[in-house]
C-alpha positions in Angstrom: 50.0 1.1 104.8 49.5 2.6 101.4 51.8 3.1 98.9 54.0 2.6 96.2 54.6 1.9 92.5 55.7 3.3 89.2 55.0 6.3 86.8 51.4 5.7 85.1 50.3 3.4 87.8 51.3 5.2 91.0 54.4 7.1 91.9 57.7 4.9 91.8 59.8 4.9 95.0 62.5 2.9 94.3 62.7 0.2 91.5 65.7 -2.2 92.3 67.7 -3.1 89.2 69.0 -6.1 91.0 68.2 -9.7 90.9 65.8 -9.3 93.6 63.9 -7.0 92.0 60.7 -9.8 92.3 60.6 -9.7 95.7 60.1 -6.1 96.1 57.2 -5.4 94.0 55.4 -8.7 95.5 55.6 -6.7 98.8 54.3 -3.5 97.7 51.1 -1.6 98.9 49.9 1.2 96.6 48.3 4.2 97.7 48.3 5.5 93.9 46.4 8.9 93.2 46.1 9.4 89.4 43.3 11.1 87.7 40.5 8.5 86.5 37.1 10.1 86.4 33.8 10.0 88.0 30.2 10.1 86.8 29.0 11.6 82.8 27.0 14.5 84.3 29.4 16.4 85.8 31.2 19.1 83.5 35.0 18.2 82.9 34.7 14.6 84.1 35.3 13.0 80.8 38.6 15.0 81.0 40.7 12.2 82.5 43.1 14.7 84.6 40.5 16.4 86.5 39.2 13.3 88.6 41.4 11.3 91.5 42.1 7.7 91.6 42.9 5.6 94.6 44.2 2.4 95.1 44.7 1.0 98.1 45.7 -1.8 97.4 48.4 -4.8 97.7 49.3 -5.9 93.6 51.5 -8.3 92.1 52.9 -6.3 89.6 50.4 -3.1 89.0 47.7 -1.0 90.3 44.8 -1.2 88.4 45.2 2.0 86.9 47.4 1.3 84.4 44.7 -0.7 83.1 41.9 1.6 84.0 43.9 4.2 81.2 44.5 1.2 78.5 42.5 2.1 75.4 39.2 3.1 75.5 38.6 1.5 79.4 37.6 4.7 81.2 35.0 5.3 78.6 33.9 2.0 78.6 33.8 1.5 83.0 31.9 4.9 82.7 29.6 3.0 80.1 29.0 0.2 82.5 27.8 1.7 85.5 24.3 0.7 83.9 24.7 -3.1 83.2 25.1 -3.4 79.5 25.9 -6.0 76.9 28.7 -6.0 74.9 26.1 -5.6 71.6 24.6 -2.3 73.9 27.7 -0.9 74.1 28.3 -1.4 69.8 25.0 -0.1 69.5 25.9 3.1 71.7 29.3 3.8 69.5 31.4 2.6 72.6 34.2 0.5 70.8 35.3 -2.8 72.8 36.8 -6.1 72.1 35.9 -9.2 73.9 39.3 -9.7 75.0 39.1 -6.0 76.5 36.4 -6.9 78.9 38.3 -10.0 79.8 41.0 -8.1 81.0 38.7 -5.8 83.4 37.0 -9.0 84.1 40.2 -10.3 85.2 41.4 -7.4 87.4 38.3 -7.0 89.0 37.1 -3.9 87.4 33.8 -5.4 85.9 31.6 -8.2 86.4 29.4 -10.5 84.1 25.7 -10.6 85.2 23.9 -13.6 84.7 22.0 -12.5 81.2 25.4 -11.7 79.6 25.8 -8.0 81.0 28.8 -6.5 82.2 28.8 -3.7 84.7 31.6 -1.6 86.5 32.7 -3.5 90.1 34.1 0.1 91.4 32.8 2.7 92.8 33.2 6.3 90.7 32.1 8.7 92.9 30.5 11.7 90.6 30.8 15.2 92.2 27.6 15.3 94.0 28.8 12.2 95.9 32.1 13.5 96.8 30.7 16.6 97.9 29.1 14.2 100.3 32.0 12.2 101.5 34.4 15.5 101.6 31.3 17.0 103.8 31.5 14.0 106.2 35.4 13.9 106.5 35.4 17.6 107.5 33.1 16.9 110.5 34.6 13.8 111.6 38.2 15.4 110.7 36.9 18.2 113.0 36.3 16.0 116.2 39.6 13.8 115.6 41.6 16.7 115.3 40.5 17.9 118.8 41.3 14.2 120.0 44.7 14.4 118.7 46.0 18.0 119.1 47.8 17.4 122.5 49.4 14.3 121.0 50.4 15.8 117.8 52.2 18.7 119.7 54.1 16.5 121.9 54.8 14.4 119.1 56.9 17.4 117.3 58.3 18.1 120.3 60.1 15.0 120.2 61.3 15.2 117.3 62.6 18.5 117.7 63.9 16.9 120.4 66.3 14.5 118.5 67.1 16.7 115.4 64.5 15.7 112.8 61.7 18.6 113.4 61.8 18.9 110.0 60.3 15.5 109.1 57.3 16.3 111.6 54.4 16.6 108.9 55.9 13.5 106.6 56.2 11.2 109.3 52.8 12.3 110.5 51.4 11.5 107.8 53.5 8.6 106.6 54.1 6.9 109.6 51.4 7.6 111.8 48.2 8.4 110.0 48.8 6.9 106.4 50.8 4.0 108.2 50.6 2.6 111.9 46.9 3.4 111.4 45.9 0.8 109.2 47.9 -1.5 110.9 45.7 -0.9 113.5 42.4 -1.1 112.1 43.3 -4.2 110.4 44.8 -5.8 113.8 41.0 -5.0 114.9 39.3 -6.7 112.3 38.1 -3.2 111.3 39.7 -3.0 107.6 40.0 -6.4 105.9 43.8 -7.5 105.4 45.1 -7.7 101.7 46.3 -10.6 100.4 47.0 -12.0 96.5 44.8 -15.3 96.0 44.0 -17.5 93.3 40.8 -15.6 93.6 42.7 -12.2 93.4 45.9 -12.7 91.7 46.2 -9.4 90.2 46.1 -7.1 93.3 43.7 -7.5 96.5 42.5 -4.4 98.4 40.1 -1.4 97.4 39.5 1.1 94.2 37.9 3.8 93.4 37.2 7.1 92.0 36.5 10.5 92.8 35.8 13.6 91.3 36.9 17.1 91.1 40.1 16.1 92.3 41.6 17.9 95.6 43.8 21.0 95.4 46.3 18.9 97.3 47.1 15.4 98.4 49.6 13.3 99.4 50.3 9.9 99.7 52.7 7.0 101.1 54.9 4.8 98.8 56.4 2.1 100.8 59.1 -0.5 99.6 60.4 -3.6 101.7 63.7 -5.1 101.6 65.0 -7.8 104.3 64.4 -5.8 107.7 64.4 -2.3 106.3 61.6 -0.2 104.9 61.8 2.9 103.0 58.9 5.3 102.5 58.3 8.5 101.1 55.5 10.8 100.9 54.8 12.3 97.7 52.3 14.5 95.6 51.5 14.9 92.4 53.0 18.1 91.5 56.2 17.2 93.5 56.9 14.1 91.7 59.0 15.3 88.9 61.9 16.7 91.9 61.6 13.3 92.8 62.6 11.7 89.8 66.4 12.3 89.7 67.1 10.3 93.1 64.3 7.4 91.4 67.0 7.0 88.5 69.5 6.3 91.6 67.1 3.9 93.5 69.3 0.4 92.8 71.7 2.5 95.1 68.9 1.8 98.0 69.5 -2.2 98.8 73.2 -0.9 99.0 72.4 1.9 101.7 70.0 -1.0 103.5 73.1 -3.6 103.8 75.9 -1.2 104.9 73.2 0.0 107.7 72.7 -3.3 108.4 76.1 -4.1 109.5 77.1 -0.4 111.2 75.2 3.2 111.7 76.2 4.8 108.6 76.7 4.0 105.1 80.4 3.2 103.6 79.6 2.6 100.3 81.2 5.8 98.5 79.4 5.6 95.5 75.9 5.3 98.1 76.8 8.2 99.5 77.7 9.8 96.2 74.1 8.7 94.4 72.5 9.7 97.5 73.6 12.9 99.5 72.6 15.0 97.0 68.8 14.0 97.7 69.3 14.4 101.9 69.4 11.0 102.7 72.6 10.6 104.4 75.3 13.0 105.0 79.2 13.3 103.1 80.6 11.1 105.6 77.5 8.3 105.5 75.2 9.1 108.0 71.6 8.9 107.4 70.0 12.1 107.4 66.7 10.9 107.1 64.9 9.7 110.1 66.3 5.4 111.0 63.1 3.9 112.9 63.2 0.6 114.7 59.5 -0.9 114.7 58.8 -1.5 117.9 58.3 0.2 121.4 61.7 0.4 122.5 62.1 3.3 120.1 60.5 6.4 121.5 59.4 7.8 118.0 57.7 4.5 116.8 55.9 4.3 120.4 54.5 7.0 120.3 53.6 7.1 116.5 51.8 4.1 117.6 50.0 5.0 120.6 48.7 8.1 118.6 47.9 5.4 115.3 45.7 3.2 118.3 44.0 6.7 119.4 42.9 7.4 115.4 42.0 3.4 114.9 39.6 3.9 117.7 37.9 7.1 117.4 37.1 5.8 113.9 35.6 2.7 115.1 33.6 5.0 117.4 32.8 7.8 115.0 31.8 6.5 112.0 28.9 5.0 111.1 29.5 2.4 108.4 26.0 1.0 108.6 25.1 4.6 107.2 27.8 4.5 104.9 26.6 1.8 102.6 23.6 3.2 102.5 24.3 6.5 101.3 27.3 5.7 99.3 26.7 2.1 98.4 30.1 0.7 100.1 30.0 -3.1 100.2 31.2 -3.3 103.7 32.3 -1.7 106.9 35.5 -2.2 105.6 35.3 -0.4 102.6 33.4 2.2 104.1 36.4 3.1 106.6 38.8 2.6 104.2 36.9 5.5 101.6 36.4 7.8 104.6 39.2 7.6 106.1 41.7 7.9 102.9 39.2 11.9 102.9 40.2 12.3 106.3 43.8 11.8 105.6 44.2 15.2 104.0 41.4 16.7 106.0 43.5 16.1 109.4 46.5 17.1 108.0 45.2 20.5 106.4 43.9 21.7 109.7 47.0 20.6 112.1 49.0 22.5 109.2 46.7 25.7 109.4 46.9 25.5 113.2 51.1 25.9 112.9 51.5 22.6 114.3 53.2 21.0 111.4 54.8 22.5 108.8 54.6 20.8 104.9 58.3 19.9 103.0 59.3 22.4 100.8 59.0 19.3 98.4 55.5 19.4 99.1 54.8 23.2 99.3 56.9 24.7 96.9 57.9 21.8 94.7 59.2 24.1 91.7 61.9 25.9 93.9 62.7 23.2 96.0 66.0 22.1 96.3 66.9 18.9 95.2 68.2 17.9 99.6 64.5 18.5 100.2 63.4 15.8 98.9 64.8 13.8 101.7 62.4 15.9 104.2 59.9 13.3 102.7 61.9 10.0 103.5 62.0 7.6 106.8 63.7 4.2 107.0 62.4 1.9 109.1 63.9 -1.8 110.7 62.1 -4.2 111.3 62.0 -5.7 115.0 64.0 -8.8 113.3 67.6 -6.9 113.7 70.2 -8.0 115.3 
């Protein structure tokens, strides 16, 4: 699951200008990368576009980067990785209100100690750390990789098969890895479902930082309305081709109900807002890959056999007990969920090098892409409640 949001706090997919508006960011789950910051030793760390930020996470109305770049907040969760009171950080030249550190009280960011401290409640990983992590993806990205090959190549086979080759690597990554996989660790009980409490009101799930940032890496935005889903995969540099078919996303619930009622969309001014981007075709048709979620469809039975296959060579692989240790992870949950968002790229990278999938000219070449690319990056999917 990962995914979704808007500029500043993640990457917007769609934002519906109707009246139900509400009830699609309530259902939202962010995978947001946007440069945070890490740890105050490392040279070019205070520079806050050099480091990653990832939320996985389910939020009400935000990630909690938007907060994290308020102000002086970055400075001051850097600050508090030693617990410090709020007169420790005046007498450092660290500027901070008391209402400031109620609001990362409130979203979770910091905690107050019993003797009036504060200290940061995420983990920023600094670069020898994330050398560290990065070192244990590789190896474990390795071994999976192996695990997976025959799978993967049988998997673009099929859709070769049905006309959609060119969505291979999105839907890989999307669907299957970024997608169906947490679904299936959390089935297990082996990542902790998210969930918005009294206790978490703001957003539920996992934060952190990391830093250098990665030469590349994608992510998932996922939106929800009635019975269909719409995801894309994105990346940072490919967001701004993405941008003219965001202005057009109220044009989205439209598309969902005319392919609710037939196979193609007979809205003309859908089809008008939306061809341009690849979506559907002049005449309606969707031209991005239409999933049904469950195992009557060939694509999403195999994307979940293969998700099942990744769920438990993790569970088998990685040693969370270890984890914590090294790395200070709360939880075997966390721990999988850290690892496993390195491996993400990891995998991908080295089924990509092998010529078994090919990245999007969105992705790859985001400067010269044409604007119908961006729709190489886009999969609907329908619920198993249609009719």
């Amino acid at each position: 699951v990962g995914m979704v949001s808007q500029l500043v706090s993640g990457f917007p997919i769609f934002q519906n200008n109707t009246n139900m508006k509400t009830s699609w960011l309530a259902g939202l789950i962010f995978l947001s990368m946007l440069p945070i910051g890490a740890a105050a030793q490392d040279k070019g760390i205070d520079d806050f576009s050099k480091n990653e930020s990832i939320c996985y996470c389910m939020p009400n109305w935000s990630t909690p980067n938007n907060v994290v770049g308020f102000d002086n907040n970055w400075q001051l969760l850097r600050a508090m990785q030693v617990p410090r009171s709020k007169e420790e950080l005046d007498s450092l030249g660290i500027p901070c209100t008391y209402s400031q550190l109620q609001l990362l009280r409130d979203w979770g960011l910091i905690e107050r100690n019993e003797d009036d401290r504060y200290q940061t409640a995420i983990l920023l990983l600094d670069s020898a750390a994330t050398a560290r992590l990065r070192a244990h993806s590789r190896r474990l990205s390795d071994e999976l990789v192996g695990v997976i090959r025959p799978s993967v190549t049988d998997y673009v086979r099929l859709l070769e098969r049905d006309g959609i080759g060119g969505h291979a690597y999105s839907l890989l990554f999307s669907l299957v890895t970024d997608g169906l996989t947490w679904k299936r660790l959390e089935a297990d009980g082996r990542v902790r479902k998210m969930e918005l409490t009294l206790k978490h009101p703001m957003w539920d799930g996992e934060f952190w930082t990391l830093y250098p940032k990665r030469d590349f890496y994608c992510g998932t935005n996922k939106s929800t309305l009635g019975e269909f889903s719409i995801s894309l995969n994105w990346s940072e540099k490919a967001f701004q081709k993405m941008i003219p078919l965001f202005k057009n996303s109220y044009l989205v619930p439209r598309m969902f109900d005319d392919l609710s009622k037939s196979d193609r969309v007979s809205d003309a001014e859908v089809i008008a807002g939306l061809s341009p981007f690849g979506l559907v075709d002049g005449e309606g048709h969707p031209t991005v890959p239409v999933i049904r979620e469950d195992t009557t469809d060939v694509i999403y039975a195999a994307s979940w056999k293969m998700a099942g296959t990744i769920a438990d060579f993790l569970a088998s692989h990685m040693d969370t007990v270890a984890l914590r240790k090294e790395f200070g992870f709360v939880d075997g949950s966390q721990s999988i969920v850290i690892l496993y968002h390195e491996m993400l790229w990891d995998v991908l990278a080295q089924l990509e090098q092998a010529g078994l999938v090919k990245r999007p000219a969105v992705l790859a070449d985001p400067e010269h892409a044409r604007p119908e690319e961006v729709g190489k990056g886009i999969f609907l999917t329908r619920s198993e409640a249609e009719k």
